[in-house]
TILUMKOL-468369 format. One line per 5 residues: number of its first residue (from 1); their letters; for each residue x, y, z of C-alpha. Coordinates in steps of 0.05 Angstrom, whole numbers, padded with zeros to 5 digits. Each point is the difference from the previous one (the first is absolute). Layout:
// TILUMKOL-468369
NUM> A> X Y Z  ...
//
This chain:
// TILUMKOL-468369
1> XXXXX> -00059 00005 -00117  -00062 -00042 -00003  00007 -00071 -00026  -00080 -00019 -00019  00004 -00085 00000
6> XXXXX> -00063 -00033 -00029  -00016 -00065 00005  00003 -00020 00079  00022 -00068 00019  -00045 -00054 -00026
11> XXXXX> -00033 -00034 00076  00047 -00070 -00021  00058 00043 -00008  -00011 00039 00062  00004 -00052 00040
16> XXXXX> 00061 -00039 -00037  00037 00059 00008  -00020 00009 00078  00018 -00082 00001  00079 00017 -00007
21> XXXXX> 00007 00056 00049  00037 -00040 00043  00050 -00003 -00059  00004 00079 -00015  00042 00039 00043
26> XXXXX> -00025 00068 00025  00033 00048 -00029  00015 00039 00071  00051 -00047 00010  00054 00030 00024
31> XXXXX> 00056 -00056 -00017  00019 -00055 -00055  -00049 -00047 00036  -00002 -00023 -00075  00060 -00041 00001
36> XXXXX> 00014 00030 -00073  00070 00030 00012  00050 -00047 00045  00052 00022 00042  00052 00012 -00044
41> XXXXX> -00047 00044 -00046  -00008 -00054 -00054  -00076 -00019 -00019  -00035 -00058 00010  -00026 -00008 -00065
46> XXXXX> -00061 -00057 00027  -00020 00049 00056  -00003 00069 -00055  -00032 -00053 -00047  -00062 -00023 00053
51> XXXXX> 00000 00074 00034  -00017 00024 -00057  -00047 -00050 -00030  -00038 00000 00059  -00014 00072 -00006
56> XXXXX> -00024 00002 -00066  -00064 -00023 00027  -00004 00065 00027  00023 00045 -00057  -00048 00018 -00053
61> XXXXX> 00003 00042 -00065  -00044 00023 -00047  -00014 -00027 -00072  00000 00030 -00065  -00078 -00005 00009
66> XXXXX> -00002 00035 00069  -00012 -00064 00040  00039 -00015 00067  00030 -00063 -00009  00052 -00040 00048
71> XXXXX> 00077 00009 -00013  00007 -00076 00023  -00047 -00024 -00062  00040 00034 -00048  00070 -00002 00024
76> XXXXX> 00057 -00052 -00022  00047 -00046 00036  00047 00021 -00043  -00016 00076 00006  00011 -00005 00077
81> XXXXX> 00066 -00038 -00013  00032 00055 -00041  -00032 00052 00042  00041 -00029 00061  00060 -00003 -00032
86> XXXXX> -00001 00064 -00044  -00020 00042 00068  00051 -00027 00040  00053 00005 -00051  -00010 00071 -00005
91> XXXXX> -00011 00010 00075  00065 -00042 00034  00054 00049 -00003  -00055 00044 00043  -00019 -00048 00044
96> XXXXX> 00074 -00033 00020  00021 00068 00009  -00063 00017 00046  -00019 00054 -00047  -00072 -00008 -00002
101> XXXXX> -00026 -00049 00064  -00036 -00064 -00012  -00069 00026 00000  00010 00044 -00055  00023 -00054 -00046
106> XXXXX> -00054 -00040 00028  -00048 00042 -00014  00018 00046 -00043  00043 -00033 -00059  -00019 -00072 00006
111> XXXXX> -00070 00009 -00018  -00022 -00027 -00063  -00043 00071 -00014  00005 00067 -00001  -00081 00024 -00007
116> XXXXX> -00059 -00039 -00020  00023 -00018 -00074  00001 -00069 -00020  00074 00003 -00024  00040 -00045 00036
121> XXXXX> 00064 -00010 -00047  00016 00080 00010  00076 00002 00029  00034 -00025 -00071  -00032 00054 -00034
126> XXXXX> 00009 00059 00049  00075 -00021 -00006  00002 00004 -00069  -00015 00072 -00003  00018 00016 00078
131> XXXXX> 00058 -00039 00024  00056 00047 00057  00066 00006 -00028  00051 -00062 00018  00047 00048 00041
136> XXXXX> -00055 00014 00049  00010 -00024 00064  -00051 -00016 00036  00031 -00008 00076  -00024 00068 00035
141> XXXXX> -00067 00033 00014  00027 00064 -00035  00013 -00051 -00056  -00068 -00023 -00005  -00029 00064 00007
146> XXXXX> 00054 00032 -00065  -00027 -00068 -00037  -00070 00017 00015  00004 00073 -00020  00044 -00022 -00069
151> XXXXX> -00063 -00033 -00018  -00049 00047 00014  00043 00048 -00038  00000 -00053 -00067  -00081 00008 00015
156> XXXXX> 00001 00077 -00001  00031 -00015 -00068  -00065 -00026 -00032  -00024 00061 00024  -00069 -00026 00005
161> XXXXX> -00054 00054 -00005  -00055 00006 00056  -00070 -00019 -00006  -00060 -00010 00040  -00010 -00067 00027
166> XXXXX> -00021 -00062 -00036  -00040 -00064 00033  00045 -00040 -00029  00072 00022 00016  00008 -00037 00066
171> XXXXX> -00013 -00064 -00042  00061 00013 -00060  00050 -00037 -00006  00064 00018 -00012  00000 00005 -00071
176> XXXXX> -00068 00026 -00001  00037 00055 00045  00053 00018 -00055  -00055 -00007 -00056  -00048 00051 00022
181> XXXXX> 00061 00051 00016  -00058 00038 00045  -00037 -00003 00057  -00003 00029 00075  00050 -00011 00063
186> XXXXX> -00027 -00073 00002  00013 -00020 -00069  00074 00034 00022  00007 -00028 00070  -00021 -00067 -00034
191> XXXXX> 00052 00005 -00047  00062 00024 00049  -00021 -00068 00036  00008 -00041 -00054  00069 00029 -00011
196> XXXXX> 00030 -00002 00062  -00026 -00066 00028  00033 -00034 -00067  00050 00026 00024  00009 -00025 00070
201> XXXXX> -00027 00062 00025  -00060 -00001 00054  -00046 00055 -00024  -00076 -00007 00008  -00058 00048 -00005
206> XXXXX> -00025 00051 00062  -00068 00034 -00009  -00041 00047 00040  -00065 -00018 -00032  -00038 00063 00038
211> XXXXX> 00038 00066 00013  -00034 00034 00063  -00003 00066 -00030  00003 -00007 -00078  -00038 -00046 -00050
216> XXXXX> 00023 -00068 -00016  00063 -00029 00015  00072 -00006 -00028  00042 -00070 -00004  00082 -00002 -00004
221> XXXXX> 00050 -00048 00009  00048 -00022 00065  00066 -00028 00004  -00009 -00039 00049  00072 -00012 00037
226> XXXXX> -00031 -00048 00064  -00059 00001 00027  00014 00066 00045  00030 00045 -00050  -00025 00011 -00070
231> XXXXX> 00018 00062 -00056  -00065 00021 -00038  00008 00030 -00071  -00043 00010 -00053  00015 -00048 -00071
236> XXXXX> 00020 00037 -00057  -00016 00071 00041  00042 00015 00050  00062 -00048 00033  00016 -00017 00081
241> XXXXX> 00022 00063 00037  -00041 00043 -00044  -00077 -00020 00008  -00047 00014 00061  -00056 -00033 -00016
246> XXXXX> -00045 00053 00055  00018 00065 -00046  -00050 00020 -00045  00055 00045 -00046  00069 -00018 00011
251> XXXXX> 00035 00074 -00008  -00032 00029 00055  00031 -00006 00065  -00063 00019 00045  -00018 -00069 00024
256> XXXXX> -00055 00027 00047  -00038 00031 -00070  00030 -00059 -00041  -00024 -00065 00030  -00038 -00057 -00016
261> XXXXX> -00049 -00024 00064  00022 -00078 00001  -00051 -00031 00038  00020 -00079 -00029  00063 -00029 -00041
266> XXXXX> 00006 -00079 -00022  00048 -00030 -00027  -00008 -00058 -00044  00025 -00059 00018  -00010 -00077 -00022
271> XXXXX> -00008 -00045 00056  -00071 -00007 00021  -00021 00022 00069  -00034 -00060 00027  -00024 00041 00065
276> XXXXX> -00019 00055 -00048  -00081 00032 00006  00015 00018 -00064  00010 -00075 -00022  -00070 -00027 00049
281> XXXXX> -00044 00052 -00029  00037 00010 -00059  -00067 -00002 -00050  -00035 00052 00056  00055 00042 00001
286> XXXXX> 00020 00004 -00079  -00075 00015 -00013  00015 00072 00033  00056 00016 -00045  00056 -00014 00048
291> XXXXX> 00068 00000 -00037  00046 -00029 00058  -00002 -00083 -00005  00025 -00057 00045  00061 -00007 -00027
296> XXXXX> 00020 00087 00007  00041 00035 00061  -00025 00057 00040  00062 00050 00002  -00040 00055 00018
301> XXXXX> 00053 00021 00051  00052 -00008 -00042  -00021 00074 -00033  -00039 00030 00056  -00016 00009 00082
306> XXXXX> -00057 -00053 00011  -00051 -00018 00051  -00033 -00057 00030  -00079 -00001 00002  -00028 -00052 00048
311> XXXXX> -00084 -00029 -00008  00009 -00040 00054  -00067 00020 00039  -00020 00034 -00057  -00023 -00066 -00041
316> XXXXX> -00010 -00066 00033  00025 -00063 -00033  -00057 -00010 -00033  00009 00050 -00062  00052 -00030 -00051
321> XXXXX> 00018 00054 -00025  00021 00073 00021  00014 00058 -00059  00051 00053 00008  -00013 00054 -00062
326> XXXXX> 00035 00071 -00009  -00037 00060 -00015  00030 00012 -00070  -00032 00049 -00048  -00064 00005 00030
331> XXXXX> -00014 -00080 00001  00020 -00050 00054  00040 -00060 -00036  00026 -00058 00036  00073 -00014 00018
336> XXXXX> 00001 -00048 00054  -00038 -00062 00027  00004 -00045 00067  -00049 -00057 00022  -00019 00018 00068
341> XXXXX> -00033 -00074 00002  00074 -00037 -00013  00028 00050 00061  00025 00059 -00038  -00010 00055 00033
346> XXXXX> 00050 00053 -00023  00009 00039 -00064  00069 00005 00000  00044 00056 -00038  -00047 00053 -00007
351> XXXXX> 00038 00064 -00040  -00010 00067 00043  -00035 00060 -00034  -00072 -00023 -00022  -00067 -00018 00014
356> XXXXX> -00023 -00067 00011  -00057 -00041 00010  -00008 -00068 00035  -00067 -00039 -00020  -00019 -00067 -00038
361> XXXXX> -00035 -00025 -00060  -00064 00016 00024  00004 00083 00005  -00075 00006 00017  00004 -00044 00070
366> XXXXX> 00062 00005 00022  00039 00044 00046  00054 00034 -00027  00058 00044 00032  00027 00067 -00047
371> XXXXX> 00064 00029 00029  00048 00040 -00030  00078 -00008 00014  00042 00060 00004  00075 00013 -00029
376> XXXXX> 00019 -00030 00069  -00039 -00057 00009  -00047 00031 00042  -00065 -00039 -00005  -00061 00064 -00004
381> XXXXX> -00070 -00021 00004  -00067 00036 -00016  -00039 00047 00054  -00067 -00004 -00023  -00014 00054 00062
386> XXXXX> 00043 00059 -00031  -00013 00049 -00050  00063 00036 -00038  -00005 00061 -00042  00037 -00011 -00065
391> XXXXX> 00053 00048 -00028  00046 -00021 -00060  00053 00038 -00054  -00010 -00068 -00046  -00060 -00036 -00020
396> XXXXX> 00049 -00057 -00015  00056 -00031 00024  00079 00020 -00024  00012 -00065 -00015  -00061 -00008 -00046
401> XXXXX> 00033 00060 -00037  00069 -00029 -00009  -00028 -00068 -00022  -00049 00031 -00055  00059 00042 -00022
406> XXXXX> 00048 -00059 -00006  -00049 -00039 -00041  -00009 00060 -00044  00069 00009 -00003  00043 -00052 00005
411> XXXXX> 00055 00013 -00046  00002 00083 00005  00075 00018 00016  -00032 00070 00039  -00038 -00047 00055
416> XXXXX> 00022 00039 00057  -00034 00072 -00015  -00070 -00025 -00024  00013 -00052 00084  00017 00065 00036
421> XXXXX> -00063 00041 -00038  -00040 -00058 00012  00011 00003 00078  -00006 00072 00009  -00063 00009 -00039
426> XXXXX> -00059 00034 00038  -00068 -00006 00008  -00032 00066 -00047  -00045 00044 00036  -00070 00007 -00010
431> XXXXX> 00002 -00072 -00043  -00062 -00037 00036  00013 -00076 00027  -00048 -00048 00029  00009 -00048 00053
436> XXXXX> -00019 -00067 -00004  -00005 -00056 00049  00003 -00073 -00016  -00056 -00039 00014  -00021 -00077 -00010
441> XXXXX> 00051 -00003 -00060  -00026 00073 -00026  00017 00068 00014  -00050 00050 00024  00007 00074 -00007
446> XXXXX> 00007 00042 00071  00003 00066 -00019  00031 00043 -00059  00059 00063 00028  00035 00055 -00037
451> XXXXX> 00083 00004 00008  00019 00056 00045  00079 00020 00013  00014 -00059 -00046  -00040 -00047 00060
456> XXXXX> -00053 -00033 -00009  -00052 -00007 00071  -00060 -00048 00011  -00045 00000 00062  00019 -00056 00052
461> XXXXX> -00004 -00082 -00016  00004 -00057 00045  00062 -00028 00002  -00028 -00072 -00027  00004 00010 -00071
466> XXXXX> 00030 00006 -00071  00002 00058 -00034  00019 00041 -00071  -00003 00066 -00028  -00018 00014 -00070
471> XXXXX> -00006 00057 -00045  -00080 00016 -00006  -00024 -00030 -00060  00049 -00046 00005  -00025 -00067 -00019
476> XXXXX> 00056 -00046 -00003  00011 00003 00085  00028 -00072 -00001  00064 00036 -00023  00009 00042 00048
481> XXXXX> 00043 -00026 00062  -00032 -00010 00072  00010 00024 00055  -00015 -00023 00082  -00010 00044 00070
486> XXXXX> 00045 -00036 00048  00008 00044 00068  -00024 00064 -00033  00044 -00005 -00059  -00010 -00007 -00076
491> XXX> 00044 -00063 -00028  00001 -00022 -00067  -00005 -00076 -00015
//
């Protein structure tokens, strides 16, 4: 999911907003340090009512001309009044009966927004059309997780076709939503927010902007009960219990064929991370096309084994900013950032299974580390010193398989056939494929082999680099999945 914002902060407004820090919480806060709910679960309406005017500053969204503007410009009084109250209307019976904690109201129904529309009056109108029957009770988990699926069923109902992404959708409102009756997982996951969170229900958006072994990424929504546990599901798609956000095609049961490589998940939040790299060098950082913010949560480990990846040694603190970027379809693309310079040394919650690379803005000058993490957290690096021959039954990945067949399929009732003929197929022999290595951001052909016993064999390659096997006159290669040598072995990234 890739939010593109235009418009950076204006230098005056950069540094008004940096002025109130003090005033923002962090959003890693672990408690109500906000002084919004008291004791006995009631709300202090003067605390909700500066919390949240406070971080408006923060909050953007984007106009009907494209522009970034400031939510605190634009937003009423009166808006935040009836915001307050309508939220925590809706949300009481959950919170007195320790339903949902404190920081999922907080953060997850209070807020004044959803996604980066401009609509700020959206809760009377969701409940016109989506309002939970009065004889829900809303006193249990299992209770908010039967009211969360009963609404993602009344979305199912639209039944909203698919289509391809648009710029825009992350920026509809909510009746721009029903309007357009289309769109892709974000216009949906966008929507199933909306509905739940007017009704007291803490839903917000997780996204894996880079898979580690497919193109693009995927967004879907979480229930989020406290800030430990959490139910995703995908809006309008598929309800709590029944999605897995790391299979590719949902009717197969071979998870080792059938996963998605997660190598990052945020989730979006609202309060403003005033320790944040991604708030100091925000105008740096967006430049590159990063889609995680200031204000979003790395749950990373929430949906897969992660590792730790320490600089310290590696850069001094004197660079400002270290790059963490995935291999993904034969490109590196960013998906973390620290500031060595403001003592961050770690990249924390690293996902397992793919290749990474460690470097800075300046890729011509500066040292860089590329590793590769195995299913078991096993940090691999390169030996420049060894040579491995190559032997392989694929010249791409299963999973690449199962995710082109899923897109090219994804309503077909007979799925599980065309899965099972996609993972036995077989190299042909005799066909002729050329190996190509990747080179300063281009890939240069090794040598070209025929298919023998349904294997295909190329002489020996140092085990430093990236490789792919295409079809001879092939000449659309940046298709075609990658592969590494790591200890004599051929793994695909």
């Amino acid at each position: 999911m890739k939010i593109i914002k235009s418009l950076i902060f204006e230098k005056k407004n950069w540094i008004s907003a940096l002025g109130v820090s003090a005033l923002v919480m962090s959003c890693s806060d672990n408690s109500n340090v906000y002084g919004i709910l008291n004791k006995d679960k009631s709300i202090n309406y003067k605390s909700a009512f500066e919390f949240i005017k406070k971080n408006a500053i923060l909050n953007f969204h984007i106009s009907a001309a494209g522009a970034q503007e400031q939510d605190s410009k634009f937003i009423k009084d009166e808006d935040i009044k009836e915001n307050i109250e309508l939220s925590y209307n809706k949300s009481k019976e959950l919170i007195t009966s320790n339903a949902i904690s404190d920081y999922s109201f907080i953060n997850f129904v209070l807020p004044y927004k959803v996604n980066y529309s401009n609509d700020f009056n959206w809760r009377k109108k969701v409940l016109k059309n989506y309002e939970l029957p009065k004889n829900y009770t809303l006193n249990s988990e299992k209770a908010v997780i039967e009211s969360t699926n009963y609404l993602n069923n009344q979305i199912k109902s639209l039944k909203i076709p698919y289509s391809d992404p648009y710029p825009q959708e992350d920026y509809w409102s909510f009746n721009n939503l029903l309007q357009e009756k289309k769109g892709s997982d974000i216009a949906l996951v966008n929507l199933a927010s909306y509905i739940n969170r007017a009704n007291g229900i803490p839903v917000t958006i997780d996204y894996a902007p880079v898979w580690g072994n497919a193109d693009g990424g995927k967004a879907w929504n979480a229930l989020v009960i406290d800030q430990k546990k959490s139910y995703p599901f995908a809006g309008g798609v598929d309800n709590v219990g029944v999605f897995n956000p790391k299979k590719i095609i949902n009717s197969l049961k071979d998870t080792i064929n059938n996963s998605y490589t997660i190598s990052k998940v945020y989730r979006r939040g609202f309060i403003p991370d005033t320790t944040s790299v991604y708030l100091k060098y925000y105008s740096r950082l967006s430049k590159m096309g990063f889609t995680s913010t200031y204000s979003d949560i790395d749950v990373t480990d929430k949906y897969t084994k992660t590792i730790k990846y320490n600089v310290n040694g590696f850069y001094n603190d004197k660079t400002e900013v270290a790059l963490l970027s995935v291999f993904s379809f034969n490109r590196w693309l960013p998906i973390a950032a620290i500031s060595p310079k403001n003592k961050q040394m770690v990249f924390d919650k690293v996902g397992v299974g793919a290749l990474y690379l460690v470097h800075t803005e300046d890729d011509n000058n500066s040292k860089k580390s590329l590793f590769y993490v195995n299913k078991e957290g096993k940090l691999l690096f390169f030996d420049k010193s060894k040579r491995s021959k190559i032997d392989i039954s694929q010249t791409e990945s299963v999973t690449t398989k199962l995710r082109n067949l899923a897109i090219n399929n994804r309503n077909s009732p007979n799925i599980q056939p065309l899965v099972n003929k996609a993972i036995d197929t077989k190299l042909e022999d005799g066909v002729s494929y050329t190996l190509y290595k990747l080179t300063d951001s281009s890939w240069e052909k090794q040598e070209t082999k025929s298919v023998v016993n349904n294997k295909l064999s190329f002489s020996a390659q140092y085990q430093d680099g990236i490789y792919l096997a295409a079809l001879e006159k092939d000449n659309n290669i940046n298709s075609k999945r990658a592969f590494i040598l790591i200890g004599g072995k051929v793994v695909f990234i």
